[in-house]
N, C-alpha and C positions, 0 to 999 in steps of 0.2 A: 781588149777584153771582149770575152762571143757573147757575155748579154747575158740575163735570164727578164723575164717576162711575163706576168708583170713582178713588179720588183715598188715592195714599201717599207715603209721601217717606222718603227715603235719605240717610245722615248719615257720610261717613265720615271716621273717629276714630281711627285707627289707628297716625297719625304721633306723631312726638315734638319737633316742634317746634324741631328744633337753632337753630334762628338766635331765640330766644327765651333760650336760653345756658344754662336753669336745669336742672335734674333731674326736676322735673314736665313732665310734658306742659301743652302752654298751654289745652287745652282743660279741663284740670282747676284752672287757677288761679282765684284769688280774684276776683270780678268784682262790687260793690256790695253785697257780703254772700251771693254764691253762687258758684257756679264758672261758667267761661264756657261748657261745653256745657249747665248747667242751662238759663241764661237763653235759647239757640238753641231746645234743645227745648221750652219754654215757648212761644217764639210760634210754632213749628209746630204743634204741639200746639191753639192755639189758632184755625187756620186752620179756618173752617165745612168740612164734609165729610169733614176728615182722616179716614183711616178708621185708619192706624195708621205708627211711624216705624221702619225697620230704622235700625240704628246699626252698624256698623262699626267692631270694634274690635281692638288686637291678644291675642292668644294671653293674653301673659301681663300684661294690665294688672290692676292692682291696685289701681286707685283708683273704675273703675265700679259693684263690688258695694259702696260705700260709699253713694254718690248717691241721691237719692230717686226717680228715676227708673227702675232696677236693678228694683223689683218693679211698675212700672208695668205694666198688659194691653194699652196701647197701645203701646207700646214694646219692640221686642226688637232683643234683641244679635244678633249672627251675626259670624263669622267675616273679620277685616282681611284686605288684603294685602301684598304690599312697595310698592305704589307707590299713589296718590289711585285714578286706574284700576281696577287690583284690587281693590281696595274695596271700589268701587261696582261694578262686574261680580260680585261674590260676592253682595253683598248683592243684586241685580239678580235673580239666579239663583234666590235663596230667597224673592224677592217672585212672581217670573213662575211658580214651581210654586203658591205660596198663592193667590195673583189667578187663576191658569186662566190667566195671557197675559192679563188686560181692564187696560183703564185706563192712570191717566197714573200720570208718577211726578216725586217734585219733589226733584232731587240739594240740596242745602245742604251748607255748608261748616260743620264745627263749630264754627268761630273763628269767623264773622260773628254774633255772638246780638244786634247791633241794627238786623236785617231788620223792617222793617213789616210786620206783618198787612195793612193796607191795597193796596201794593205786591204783595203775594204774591196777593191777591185779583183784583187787577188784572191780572195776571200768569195769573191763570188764566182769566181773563174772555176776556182777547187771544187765548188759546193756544187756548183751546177748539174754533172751528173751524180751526186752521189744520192745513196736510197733514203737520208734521214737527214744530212742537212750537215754545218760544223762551225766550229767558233774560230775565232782568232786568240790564240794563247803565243805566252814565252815560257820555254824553258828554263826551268831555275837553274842559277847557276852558284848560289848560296847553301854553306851548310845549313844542312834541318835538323833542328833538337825537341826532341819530345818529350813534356811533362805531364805528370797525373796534373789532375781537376785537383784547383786549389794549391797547388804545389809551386815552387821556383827554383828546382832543383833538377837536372836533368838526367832525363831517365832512359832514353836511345837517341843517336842517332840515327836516320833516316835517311835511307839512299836515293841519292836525288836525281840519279840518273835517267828515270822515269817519271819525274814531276815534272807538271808544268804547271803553271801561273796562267787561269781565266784570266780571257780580255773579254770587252764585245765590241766591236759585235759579233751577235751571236745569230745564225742564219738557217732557217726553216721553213719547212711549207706550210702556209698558216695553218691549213685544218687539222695537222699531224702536231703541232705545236699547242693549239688551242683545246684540244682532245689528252694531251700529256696532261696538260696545267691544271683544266678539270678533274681529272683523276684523281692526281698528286694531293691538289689540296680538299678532297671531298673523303680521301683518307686520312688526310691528316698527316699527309707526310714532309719533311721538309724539303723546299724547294730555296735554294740559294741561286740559282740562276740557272735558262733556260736551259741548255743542256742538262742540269741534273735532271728535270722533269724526264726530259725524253728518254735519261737510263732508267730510271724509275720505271719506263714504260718498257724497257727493256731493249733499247735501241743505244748503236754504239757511233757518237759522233764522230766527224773527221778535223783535226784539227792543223789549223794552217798556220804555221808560223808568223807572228805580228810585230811589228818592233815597240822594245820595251818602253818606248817614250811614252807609250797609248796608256798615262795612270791615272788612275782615279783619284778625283780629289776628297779625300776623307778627313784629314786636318790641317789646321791653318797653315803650315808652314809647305802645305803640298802647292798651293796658291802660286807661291815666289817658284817653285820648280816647273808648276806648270806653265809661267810665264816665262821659266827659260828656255825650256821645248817648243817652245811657240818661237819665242826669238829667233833659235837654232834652227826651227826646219823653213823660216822663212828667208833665211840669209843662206838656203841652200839653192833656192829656187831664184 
């Protein structure tokens, strides 16, 4: 891997996970004998040149100062928002005064903790020269059927040969990142993850192929899949 320099990454953890149904937030549940933002910050953490990971969290969580993570030097908390966005714009804000404005920054999701190191390396390798930065996505390989609002009836097919499926991470230059996010939500417009912003801003990312294991855990039964991904890329190694 040739490196990029300085090199941080941004975690945000703020939400609660409602369609997970339970009372814990899902980045703090059970995940092969740890919680699931352990295992995410583990293989960031593990990515050569990290220099350090803001996390994103809210106000009153009460389950962070328990984790082993909480007295890490690489690792700092900073302040959630009400939406993914705000987050990561907050956290954004407290990297861009630390950093001076230099370098890149690598958004993650705290539910995905069975991202590749391999992937993310590769990921940086692609990004590095390029003019605006790129995510890690998979190509769909499923039909897509589209219906009206409110409807369960289908209405086209959609060719899929030009889709692809967001992963993150997702990689930019903080101040060209932190300057999208701004914009985006001072319009009012909607931001789903950090490359929309940067189209929004008029800028076209590069996307790097990531293997499809990297999922998001969004409902309970994602849990038992994500522990089998975990199983699987450890019995590869």
């Amino acid at each position: 891997m040739g490196g990029v320099e300085p090199l941080w990454a941004v975690v945000p953890a703020a939400g609660v996970g409602r369609r997970m149904g339970g009372s814990v937030p899902k980045q703090y549940l059970p995940l092969g004998g740890r919680r699931v933002i352990e295992c995410t910050l583990e293989r960031l953490l593990a990515v050569p040149g990290m220099e350090a990971v803001y996390v994103a969290l809210a106000e009153n969580d009460a389950w962070w100062p328990e984790g082993p993570f909480a007295g890490d030097d690489r690792v700092r908390r900073v302040a959630g928002g009400e939406e993914r966005a705000h987050s990561v714009l907050n956290a954004l804000r407290v990297l861009e005064r630390d950093a001076g404005g230099r370098g890149w920054v690598l958004v993650h999701d705290a539910a995905r903790p069975c991202v590749r190191v391999a992937d993310v390396e590769r990921l940086i390798d692609e990004v590095a020269t390029h003019p605006v930065g790129g995510i890690l996505a998979s190509p769909l390989h499923d039909t897509i059927k589209r219906t009206g609002a409110g409807e369960c009836v289908v209405r086209a097919t959609i060719p899929r040969e030009e889709l692809w499926r967001a992963l993150t991470p997702q990689m930019f230059r903080i101040g060209m990142l932190c300057q999208a996010l701004e914009n985006a939500l001072m319009r009012g417009q909607q931001v789903t993850d950090e490359a929309s912003a940067m189209e929004l801003a008029g800028m076209y990312p590069l996307l790097v192929e990531g293997h499809a294991d990297n999922i998001k855990i969004t409902h309970p039964e994602d849990l038992a899949l994500a522990a089998f991904y975990l199983d699987r890329q450890r019995a590869a190694y």
